[in-house]
mmCIF file of the N, C-alpha and C atoms, coordinates in Angstrom:
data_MODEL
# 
_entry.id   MODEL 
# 
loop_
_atom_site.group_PDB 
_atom_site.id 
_atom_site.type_symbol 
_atom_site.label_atom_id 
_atom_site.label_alt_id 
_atom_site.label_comp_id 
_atom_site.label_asym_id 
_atom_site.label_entity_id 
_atom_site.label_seq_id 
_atom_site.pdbx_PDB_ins_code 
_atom_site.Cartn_x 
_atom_site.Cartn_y 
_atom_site.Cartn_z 
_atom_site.occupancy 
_atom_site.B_iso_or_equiv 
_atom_site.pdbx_formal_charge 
_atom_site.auth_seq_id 
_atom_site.auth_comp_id 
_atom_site.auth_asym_id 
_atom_site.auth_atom_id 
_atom_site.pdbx_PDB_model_num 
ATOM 1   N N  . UNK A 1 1  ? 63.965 -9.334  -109.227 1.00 0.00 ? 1  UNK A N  1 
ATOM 2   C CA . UNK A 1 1  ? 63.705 -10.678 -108.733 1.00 0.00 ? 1  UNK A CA 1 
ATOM 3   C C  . UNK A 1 1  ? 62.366 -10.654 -107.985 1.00 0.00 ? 1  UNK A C  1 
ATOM 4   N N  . UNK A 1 2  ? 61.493 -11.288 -108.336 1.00 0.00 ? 2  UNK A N  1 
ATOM 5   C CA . UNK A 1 2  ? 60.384 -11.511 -107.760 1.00 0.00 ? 2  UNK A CA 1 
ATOM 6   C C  . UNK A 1 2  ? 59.993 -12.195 -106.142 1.00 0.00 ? 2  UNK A C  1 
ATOM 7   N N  . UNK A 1 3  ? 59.339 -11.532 -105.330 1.00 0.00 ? 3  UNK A N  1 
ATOM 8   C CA . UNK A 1 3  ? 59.531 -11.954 -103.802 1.00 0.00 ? 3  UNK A CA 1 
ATOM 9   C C  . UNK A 1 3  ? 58.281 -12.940 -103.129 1.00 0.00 ? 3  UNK A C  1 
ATOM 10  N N  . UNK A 1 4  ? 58.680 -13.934 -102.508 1.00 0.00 ? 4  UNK A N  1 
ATOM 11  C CA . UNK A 1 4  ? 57.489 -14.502 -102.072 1.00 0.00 ? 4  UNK A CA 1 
ATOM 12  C C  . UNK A 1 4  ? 57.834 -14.716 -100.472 1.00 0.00 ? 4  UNK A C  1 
ATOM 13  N N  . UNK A 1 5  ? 56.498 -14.875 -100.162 1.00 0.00 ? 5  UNK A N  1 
ATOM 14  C CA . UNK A 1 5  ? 56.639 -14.386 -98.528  1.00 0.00 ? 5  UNK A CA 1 
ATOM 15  C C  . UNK A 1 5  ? 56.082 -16.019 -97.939  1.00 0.00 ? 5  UNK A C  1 
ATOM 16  N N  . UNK A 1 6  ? 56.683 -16.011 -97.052  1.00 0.00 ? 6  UNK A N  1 
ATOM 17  C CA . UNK A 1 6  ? 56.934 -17.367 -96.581  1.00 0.00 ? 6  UNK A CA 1 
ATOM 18  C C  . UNK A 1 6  ? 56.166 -17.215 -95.162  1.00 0.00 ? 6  UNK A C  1 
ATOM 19  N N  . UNK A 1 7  ? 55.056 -17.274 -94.411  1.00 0.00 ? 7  UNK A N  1 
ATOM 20  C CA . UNK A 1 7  ? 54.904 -16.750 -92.974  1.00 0.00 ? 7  UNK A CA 1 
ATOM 21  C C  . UNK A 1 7  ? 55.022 -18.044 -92.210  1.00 0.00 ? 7  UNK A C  1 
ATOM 22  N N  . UNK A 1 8  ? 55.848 -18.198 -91.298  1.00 0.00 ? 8  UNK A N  1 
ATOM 23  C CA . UNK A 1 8  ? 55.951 -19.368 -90.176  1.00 0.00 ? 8  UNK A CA 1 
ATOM 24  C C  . UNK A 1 8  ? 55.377 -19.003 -88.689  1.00 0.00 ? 8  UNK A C  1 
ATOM 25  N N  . UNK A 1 9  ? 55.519 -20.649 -88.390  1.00 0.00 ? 9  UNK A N  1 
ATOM 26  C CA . UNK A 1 9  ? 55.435 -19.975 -86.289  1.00 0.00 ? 9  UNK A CA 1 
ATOM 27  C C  . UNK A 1 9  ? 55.748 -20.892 -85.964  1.00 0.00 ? 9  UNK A C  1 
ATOM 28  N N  . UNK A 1 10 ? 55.670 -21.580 -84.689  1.00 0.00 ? 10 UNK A N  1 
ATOM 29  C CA . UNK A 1 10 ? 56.427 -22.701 -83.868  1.00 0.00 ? 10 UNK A CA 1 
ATOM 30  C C  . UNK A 1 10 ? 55.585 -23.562 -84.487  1.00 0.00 ? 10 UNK A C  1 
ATOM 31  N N  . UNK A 1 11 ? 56.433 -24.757 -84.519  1.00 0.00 ? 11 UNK A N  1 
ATOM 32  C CA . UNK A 1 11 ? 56.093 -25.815 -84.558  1.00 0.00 ? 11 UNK A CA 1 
ATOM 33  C C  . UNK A 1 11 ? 55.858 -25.958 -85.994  1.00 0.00 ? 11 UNK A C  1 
ATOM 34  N N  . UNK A 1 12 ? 56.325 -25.271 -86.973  1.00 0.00 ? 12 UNK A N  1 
ATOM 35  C CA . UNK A 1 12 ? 56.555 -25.273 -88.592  1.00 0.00 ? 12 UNK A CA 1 
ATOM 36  C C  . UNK A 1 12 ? 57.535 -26.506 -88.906  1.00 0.00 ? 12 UNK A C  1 
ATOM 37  N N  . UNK A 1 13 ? 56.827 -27.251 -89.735  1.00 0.00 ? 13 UNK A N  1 
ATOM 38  C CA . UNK A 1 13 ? 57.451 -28.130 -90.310  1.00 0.00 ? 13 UNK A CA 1 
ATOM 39  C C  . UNK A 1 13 ? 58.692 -28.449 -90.962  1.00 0.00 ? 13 UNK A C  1 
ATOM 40  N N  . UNK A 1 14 ? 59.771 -29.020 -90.709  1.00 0.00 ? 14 UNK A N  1 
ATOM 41  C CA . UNK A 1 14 ? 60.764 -28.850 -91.328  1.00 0.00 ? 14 UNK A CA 1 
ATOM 42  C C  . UNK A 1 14 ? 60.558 -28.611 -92.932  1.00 0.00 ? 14 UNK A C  1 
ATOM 43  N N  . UNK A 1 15 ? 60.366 -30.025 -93.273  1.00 0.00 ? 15 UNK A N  1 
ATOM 44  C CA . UNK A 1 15 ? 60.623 -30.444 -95.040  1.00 0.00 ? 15 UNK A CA 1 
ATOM 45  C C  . UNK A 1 15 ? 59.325 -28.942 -95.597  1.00 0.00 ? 15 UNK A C  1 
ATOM 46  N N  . UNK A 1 16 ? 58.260 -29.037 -94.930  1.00 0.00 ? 16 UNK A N  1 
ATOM 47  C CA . UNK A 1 16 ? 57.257 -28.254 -95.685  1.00 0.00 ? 16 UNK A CA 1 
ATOM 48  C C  . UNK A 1 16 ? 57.662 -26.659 -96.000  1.00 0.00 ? 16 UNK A C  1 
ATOM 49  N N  . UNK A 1 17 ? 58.725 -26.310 -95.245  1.00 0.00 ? 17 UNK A N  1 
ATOM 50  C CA . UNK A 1 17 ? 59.436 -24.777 -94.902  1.00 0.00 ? 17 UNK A CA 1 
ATOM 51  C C  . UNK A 1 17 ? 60.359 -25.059 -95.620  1.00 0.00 ? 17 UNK A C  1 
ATOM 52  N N  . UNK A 1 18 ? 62.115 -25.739 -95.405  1.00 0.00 ? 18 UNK A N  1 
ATOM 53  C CA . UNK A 1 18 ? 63.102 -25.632 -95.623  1.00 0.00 ? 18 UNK A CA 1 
ATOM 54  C C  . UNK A 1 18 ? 63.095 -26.094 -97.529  1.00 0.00 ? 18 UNK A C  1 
ATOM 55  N N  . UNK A 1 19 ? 62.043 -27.387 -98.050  1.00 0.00 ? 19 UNK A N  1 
ATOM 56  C CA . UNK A 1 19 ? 62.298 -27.354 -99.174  1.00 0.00 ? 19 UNK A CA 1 
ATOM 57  C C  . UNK A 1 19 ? 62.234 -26.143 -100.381 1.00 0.00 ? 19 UNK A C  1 
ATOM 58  N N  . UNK A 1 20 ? 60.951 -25.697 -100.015 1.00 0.00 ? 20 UNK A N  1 
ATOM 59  C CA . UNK A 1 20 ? 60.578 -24.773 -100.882 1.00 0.00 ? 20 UNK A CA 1 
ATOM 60  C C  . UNK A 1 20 ? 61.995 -22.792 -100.226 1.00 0.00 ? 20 UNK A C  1 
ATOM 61  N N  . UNK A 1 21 ? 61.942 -22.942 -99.276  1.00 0.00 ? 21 UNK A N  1 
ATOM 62  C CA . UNK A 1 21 ? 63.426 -22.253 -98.913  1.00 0.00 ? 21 UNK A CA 1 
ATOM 63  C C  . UNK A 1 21 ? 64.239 -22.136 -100.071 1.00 0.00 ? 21 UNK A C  1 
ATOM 64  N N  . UNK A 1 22 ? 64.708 -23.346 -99.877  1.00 0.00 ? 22 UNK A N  1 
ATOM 65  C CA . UNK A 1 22 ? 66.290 -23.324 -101.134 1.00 0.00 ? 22 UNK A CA 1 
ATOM 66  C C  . UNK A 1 22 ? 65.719 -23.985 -102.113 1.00 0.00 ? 22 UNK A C  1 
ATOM 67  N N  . UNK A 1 23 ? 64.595 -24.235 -102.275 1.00 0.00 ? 23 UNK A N  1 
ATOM 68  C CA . UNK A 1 23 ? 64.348 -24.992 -104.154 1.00 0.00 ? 23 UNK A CA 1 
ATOM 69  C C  . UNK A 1 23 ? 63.823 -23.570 -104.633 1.00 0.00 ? 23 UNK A C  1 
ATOM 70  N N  . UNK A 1 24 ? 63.045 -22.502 -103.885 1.00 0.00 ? 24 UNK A N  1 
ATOM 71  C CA . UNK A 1 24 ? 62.691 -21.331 -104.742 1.00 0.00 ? 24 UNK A CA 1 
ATOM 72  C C  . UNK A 1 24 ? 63.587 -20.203 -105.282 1.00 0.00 ? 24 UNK A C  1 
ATOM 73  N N  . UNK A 1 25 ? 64.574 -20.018 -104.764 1.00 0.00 ? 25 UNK A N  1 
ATOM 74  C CA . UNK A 1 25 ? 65.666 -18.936 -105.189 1.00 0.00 ? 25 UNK A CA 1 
ATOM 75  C C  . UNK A 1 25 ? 65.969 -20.396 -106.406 1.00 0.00 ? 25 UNK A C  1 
ATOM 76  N N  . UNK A 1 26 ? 66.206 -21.038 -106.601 1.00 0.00 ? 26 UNK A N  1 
ATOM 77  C CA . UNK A 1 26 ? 66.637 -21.540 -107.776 1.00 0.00 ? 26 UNK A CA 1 
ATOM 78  C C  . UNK A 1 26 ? 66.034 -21.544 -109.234 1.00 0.00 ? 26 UNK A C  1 
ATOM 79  N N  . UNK A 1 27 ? 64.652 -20.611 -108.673 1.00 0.00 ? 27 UNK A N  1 
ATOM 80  C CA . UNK A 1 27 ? 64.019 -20.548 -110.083 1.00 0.00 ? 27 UNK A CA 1 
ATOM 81  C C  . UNK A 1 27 ? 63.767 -18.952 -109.595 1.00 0.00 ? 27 UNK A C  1 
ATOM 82  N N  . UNK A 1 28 ? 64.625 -18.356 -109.352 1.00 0.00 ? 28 UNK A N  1 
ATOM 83  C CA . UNK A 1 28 ? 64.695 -16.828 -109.342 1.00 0.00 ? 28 UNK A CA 1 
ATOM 84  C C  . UNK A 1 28 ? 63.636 -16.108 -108.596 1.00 0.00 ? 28 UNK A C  1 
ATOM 85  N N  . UNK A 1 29 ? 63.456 -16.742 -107.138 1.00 0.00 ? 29 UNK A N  1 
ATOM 86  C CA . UNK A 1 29 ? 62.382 -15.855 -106.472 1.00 0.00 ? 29 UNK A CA 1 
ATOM 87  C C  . UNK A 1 29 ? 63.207 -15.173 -105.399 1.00 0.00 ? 29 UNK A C  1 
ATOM 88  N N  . UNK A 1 30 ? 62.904 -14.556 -104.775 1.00 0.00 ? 30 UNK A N  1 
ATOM 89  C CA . UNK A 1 30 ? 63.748 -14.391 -103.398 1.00 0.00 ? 30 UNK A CA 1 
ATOM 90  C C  . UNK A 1 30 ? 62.754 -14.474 -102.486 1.00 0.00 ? 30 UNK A C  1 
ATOM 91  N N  . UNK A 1 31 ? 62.591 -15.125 -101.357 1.00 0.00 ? 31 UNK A N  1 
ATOM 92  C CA . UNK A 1 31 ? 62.045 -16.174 -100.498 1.00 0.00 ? 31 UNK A CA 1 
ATOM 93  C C  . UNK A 1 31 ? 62.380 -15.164 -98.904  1.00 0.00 ? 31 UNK A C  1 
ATOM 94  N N  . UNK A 1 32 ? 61.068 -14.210 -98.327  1.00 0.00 ? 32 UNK A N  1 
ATOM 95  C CA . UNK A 1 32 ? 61.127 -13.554 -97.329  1.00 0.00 ? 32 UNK A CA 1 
ATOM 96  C C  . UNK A 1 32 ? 60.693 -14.767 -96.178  1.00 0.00 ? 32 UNK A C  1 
ATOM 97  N N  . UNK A 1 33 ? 61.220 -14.685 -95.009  1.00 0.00 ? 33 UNK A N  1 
ATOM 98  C CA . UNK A 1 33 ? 60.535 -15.753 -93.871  1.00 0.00 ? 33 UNK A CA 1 
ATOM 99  C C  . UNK A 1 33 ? 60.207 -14.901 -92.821  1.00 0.00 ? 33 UNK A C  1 
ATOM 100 N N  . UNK A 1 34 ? 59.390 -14.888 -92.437  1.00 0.00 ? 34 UNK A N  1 
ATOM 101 C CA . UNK A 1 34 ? 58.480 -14.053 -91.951  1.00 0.00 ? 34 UNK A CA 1 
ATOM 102 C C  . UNK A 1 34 ? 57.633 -14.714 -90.423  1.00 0.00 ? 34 UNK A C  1 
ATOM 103 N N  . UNK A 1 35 ? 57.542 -14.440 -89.477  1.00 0.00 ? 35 UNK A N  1 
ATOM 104 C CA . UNK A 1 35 ? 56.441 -14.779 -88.202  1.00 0.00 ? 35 UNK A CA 1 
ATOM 105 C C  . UNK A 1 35 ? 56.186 -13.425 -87.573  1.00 0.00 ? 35 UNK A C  1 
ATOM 106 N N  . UNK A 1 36 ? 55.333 -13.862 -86.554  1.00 0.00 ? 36 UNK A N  1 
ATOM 107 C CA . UNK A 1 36 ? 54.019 -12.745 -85.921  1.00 0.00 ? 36 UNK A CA 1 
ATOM 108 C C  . UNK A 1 36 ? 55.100 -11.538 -85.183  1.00 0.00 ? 36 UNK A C  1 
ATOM 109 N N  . UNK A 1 37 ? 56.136 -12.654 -84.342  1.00 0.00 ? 37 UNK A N  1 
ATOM 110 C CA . UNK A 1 37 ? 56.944 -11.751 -83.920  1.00 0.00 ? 37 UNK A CA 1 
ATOM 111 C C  . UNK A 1 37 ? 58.589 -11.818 -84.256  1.00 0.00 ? 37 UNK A C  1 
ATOM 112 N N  . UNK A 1 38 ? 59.136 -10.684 -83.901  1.00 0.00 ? 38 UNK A N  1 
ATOM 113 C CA . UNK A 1 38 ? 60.726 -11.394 -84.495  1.00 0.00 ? 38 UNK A CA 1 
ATOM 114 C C  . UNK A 1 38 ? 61.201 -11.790 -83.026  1.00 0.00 ? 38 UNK A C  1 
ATOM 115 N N  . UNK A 1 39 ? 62.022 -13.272 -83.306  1.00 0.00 ? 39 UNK A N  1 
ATOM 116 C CA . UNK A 1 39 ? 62.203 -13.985 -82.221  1.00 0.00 ? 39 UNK A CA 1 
ATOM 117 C C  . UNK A 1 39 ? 62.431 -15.353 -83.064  1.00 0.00 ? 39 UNK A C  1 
ATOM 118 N N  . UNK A 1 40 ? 63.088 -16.315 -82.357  1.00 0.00 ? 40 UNK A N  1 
ATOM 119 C CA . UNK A 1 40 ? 63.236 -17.650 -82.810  1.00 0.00 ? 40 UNK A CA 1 
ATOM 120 C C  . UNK A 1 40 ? 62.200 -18.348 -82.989  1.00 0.00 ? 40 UNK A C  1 
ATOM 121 N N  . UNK A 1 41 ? 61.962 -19.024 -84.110  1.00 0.00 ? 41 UNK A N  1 
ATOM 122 C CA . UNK A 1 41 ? 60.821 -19.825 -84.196  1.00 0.00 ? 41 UNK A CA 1 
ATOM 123 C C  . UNK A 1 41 ? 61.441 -21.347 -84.321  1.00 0.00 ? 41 UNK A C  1 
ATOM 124 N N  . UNK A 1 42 ? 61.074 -21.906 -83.121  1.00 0.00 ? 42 UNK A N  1 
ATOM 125 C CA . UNK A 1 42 ? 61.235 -23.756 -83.698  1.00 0.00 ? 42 UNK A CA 1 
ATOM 126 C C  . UNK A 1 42 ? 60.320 -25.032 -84.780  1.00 0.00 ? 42 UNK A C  1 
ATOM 127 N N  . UNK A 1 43 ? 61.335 -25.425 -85.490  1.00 0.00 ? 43 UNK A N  1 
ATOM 128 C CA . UNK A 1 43 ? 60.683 -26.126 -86.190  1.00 0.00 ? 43 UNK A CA 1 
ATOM 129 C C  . UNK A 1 43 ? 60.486 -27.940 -85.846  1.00 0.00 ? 43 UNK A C  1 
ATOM 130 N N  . UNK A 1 44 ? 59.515 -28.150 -86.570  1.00 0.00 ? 44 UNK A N  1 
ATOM 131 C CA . UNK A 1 44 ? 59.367 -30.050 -86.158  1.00 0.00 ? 44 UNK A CA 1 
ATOM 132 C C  . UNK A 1 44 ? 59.734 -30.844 -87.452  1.00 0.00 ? 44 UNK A C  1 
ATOM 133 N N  . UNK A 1 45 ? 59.913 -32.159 -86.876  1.00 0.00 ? 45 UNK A N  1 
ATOM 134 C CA . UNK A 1 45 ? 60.456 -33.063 -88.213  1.00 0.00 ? 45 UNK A CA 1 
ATOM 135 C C  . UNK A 1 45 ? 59.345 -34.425 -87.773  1.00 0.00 ? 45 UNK A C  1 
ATOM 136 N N  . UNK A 1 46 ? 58.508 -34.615 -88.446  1.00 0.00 ? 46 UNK A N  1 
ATOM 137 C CA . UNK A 1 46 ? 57.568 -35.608 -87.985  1.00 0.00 ? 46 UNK A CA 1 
ATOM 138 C C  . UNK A 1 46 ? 58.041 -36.802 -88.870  1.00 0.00 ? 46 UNK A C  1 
ATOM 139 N N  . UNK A 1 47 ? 57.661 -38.026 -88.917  1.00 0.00 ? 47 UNK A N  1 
ATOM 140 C CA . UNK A 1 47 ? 57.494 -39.095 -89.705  1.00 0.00 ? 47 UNK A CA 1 
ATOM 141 C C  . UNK A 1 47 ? 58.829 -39.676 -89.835  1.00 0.00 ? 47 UNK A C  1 
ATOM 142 N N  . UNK A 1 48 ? 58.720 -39.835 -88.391  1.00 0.00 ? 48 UNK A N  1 
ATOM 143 C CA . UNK A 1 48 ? 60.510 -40.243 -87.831  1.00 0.00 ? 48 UNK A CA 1 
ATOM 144 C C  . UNK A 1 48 ? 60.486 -41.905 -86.467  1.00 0.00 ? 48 UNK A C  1 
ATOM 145 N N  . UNK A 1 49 ? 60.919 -42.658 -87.452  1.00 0.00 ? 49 UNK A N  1 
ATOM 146 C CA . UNK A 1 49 ? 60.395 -44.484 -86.465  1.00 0.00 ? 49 UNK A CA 1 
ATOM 147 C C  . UNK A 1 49 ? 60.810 -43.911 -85.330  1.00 0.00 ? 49 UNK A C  1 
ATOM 148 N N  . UNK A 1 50 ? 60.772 -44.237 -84.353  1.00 0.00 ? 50 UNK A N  1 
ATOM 149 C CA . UNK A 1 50 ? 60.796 -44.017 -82.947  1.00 0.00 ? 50 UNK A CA 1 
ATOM 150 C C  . UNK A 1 50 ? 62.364 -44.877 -82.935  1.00 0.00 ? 50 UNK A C  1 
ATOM 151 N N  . UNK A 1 51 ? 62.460 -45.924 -83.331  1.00 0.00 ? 51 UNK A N  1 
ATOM 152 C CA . UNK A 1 51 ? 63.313 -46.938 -83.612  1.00 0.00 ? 51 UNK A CA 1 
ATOM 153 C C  . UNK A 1 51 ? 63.408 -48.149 -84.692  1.00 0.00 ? 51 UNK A C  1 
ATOM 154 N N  . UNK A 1 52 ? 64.040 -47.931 -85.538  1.00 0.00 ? 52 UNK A N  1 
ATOM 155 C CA . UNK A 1 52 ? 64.223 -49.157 -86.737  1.00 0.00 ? 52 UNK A CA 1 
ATOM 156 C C  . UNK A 1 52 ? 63.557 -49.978 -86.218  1.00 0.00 ? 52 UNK A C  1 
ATOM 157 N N  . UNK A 1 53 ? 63.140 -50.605 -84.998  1.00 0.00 ? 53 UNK A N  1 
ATOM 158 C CA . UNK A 1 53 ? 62.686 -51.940 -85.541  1.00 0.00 ? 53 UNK A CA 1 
ATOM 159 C C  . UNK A 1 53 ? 61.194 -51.879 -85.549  1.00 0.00 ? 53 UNK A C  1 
ATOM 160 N N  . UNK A 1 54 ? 60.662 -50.266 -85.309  1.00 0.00 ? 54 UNK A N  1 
ATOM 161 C CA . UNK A 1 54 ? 59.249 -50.479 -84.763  1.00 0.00 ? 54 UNK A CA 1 
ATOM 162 C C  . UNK A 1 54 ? 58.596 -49.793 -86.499  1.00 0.00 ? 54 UNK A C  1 
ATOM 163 N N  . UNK A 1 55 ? 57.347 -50.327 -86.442  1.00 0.00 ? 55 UNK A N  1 
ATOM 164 C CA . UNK A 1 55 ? 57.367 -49.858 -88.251  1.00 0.00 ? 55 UNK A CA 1 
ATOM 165 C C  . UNK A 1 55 ? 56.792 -48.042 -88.546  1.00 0.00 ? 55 UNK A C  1 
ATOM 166 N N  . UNK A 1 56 ? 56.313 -48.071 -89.171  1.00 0.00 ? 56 UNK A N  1 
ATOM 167 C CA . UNK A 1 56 ? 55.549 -46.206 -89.853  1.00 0.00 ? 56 UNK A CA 1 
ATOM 168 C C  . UNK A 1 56 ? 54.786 -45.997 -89.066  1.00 0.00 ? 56 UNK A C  1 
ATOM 169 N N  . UNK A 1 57 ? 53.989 -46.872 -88.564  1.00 0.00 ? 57 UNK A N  1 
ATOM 170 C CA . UNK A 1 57 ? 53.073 -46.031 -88.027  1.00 0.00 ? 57 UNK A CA 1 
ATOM 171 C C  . UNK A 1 57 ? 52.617 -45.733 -86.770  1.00 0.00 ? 57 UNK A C  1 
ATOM 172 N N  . UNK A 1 58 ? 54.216 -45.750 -86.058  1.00 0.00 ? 58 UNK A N  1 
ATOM 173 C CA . UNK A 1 58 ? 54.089 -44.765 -85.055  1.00 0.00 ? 58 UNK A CA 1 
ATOM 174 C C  . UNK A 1 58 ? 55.649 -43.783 -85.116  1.00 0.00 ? 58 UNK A C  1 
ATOM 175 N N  . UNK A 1 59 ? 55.091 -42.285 -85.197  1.00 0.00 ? 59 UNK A N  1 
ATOM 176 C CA . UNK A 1 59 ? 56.034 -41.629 -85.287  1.00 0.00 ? 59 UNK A CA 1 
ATOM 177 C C  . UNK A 1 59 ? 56.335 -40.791 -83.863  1.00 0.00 ? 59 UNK A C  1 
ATOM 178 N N  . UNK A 1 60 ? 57.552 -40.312 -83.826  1.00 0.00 ? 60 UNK A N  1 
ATOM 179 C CA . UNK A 1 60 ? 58.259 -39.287 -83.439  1.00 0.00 ? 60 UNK A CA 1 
ATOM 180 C C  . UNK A 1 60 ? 58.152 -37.872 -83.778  1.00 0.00 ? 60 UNK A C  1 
ATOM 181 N N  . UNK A 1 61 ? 58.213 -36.990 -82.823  1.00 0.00 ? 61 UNK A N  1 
ATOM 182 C CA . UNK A 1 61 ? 58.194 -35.823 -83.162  1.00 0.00 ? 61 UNK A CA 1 
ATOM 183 C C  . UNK A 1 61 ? 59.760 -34.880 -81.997  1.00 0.00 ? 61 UNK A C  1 
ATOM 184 N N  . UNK A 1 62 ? 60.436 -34.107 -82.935  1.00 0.00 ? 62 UNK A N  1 
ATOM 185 C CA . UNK A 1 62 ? 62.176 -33.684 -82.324  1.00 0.00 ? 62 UNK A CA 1 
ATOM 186 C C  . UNK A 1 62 ? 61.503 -32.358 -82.794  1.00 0.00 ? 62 UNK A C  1 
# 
């Protein structure tokens, strides 16, 4: 199985990390995740309304 290396750090994007995560073992890679140090790394989810009624273009960041 062929390996691809994934390197993260804080503040790594959810969708841009987690899709390619579980969509790449599905076409037979195995998917290493990797940062500078070993330790928890937190991730962000941007492009999030603050509140339904307010519109896109101002986001949230969790």
């Amino acid at each position: 199985m062929p390996k691809i290396l994934m390197p993260i750090g804080d503040a790594t994007e959810v969708l841009d990390t987690f899709y390619p995560f579980f969509r790449l073992p599905e076409d037979g890679y195995e998917v290493i995740v990797a940062g500078p140090e070993a330790r928890l790394y937190h991730a962000v989810l941007h492009e999030i309304p603050p509140h339904p009624a307010v519109p896109w273009d101002i986001t949230e960041e969790r």
